[in-house]
N, C-alpha and C positions, 0 to 999 in steps of 0.2 A: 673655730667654733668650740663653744666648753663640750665637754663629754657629757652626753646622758644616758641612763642605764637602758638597754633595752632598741637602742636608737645607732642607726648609722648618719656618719657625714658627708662621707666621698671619702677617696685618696687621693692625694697631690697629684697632678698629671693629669689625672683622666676626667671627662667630663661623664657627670652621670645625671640621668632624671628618672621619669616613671614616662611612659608612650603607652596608649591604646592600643590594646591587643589585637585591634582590624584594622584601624588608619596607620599606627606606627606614628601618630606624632605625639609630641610630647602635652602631657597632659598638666590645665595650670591650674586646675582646681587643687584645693588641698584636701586628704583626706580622699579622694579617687582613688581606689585600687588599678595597677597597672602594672606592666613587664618594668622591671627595671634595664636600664638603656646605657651604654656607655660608649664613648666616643672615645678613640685611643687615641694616648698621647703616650709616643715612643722617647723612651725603652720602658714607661710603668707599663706598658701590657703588652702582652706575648701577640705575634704575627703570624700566628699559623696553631693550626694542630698537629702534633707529631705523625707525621704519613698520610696525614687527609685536609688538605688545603681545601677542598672544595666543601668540607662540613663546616669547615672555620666560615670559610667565604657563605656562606647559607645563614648563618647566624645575623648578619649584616641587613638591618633593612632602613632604608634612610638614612645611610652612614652612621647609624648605630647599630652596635654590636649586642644584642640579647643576649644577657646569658642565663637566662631560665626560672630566672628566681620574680617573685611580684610583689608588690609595695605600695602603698600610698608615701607622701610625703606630708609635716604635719606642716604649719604656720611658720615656724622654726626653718624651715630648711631640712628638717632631718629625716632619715628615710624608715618607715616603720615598716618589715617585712612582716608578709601575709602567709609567704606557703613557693612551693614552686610548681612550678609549670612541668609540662611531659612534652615537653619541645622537641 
């Protein structure tokens, strides 16, 4: 995908979307703000937190991994961030 300013793509490895903040599934509207989600694909993402496995394992809901930040996505594919969360 070309670069746009202001805009995210993904990283190689990992799968990412935006999921509803109560069901946790993935959201296909574009333009829906939502938790951004990623599905880890080893070694692009870390398997634990340093001394606390079970905050890591918490973050996980539907085999996706929240990491706190919220986004819609636009027409493009790309991920527009909102703001983040107090997860």
């Amino acid at each position: 995908m070309p670069i746009k300013p202001d805009r995210w793509a993904g990283v190689p490895g990992i799968a990412a979307t935006v999921v509803d903040a109560r069901t946790f599934q993935p959201i296909t509207q574009t333009g829906r703000v939502g938790l951004i989600a990623l599905r880890p694909g080893w070694p692009a993402m870390m398997r634990s937190y340093w001394h606390n496995p079970k905050g890591y394992a918490d973050k996980f809901k539907n085999g996706w991994y929240l990491c706190g930040d919220r986004a819609s996505i636009d027409p493009d594919g790309y991920f527009w961030f909102v703001g983040a969360t107090t997860m």
